[in-house]
N, C-alpha and C positions, 0 to 999 in steps of 0.2 A: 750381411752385405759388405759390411768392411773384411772379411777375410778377401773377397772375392776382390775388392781393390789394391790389397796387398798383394794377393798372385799377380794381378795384371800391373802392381807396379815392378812385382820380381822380374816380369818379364822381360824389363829392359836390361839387366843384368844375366838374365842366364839365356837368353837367346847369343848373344854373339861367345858366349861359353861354349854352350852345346855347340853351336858353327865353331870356333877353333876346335873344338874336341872332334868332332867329324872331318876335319880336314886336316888334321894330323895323322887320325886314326887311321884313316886310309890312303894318307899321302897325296894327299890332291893338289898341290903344291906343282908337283911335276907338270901336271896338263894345267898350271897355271892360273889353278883357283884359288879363291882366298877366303878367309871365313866372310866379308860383304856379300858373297856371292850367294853364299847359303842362308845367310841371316836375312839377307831381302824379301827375298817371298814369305822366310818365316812372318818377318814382322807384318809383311802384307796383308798374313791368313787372321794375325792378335789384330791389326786396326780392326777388320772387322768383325772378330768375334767381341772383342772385349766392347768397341762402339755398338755393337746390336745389343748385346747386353745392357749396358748401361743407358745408355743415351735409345730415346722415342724412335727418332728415326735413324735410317741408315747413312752413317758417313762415309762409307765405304766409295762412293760415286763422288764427291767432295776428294777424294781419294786421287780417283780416276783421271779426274779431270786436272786437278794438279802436276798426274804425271805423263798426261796429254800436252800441258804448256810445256812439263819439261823438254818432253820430247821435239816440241814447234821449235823450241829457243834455242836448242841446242841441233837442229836442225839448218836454220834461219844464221846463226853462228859460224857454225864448219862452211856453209855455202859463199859467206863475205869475206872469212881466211883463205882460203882454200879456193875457191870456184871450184871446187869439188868435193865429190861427195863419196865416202867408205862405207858400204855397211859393217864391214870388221870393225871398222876404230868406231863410229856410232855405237855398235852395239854395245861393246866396250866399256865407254863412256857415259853409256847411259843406264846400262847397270850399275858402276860403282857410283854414279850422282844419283841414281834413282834410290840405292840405299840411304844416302845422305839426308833425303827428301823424306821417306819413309820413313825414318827414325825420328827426325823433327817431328813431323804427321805423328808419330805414336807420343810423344813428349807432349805435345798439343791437347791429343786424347786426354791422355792420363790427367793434364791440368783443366781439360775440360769434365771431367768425371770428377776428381775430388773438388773440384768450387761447385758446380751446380749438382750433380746428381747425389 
């Protein structure tokens, strides 16, 4: 059981790895991606394998719902600057804060898996 904590703590290290290494390797830079872009979902798909693993129930939805307020706040936001709304600059914005968000979320994990589990 303790290896398996050590892989899901590797994980916070070699996930935006592997994302620079794929976005070097195939130059994704040019269309304006950056390793956050690939590292986000990765870490999306490790909250919820490593939280079903460890942890009873599913925190994946705990997840969900986190990056539903992101989305309200940062919504409710652009609308009071602006009185207008982008889907480009939204989307944007809310992928590179939603990896910010998803990474805390996995940091959180990981401190909730080695104190109780």
């Amino acid at each position: 059981m303790m290896m398996y904590k050590l892989f899901s703590f590797s994980f916070v290290f070699l996930t935006p790895i592997f994302a620079y290494i794929l976005v070097t390797f195939f130059k994704l830079k040019r269309f304006g991606i950056l390793f956050t872009d690939i590292a986000f979902p990765i870490f999306a798909f490790e909250i919820g394998l490593v939280g079903n693993k460890f942890l009873g129930s599913s925190i994946f939805f705990y997840y969900l719902i986190c990056l539903s307020l992101l989305a309200i706040i940062l919504t409710i936001t652009f609308l009071r600057r602006n009185h207008s709304f982008s889907y480009r600059r939204f989307g944007k914005f809310f992928w590179r804060s939603g990896f910010i968000l998803t990474f805390l979320f996995y940091i959180i994990v990981l401190i909730l898996i080695f104190t109780i589990a």
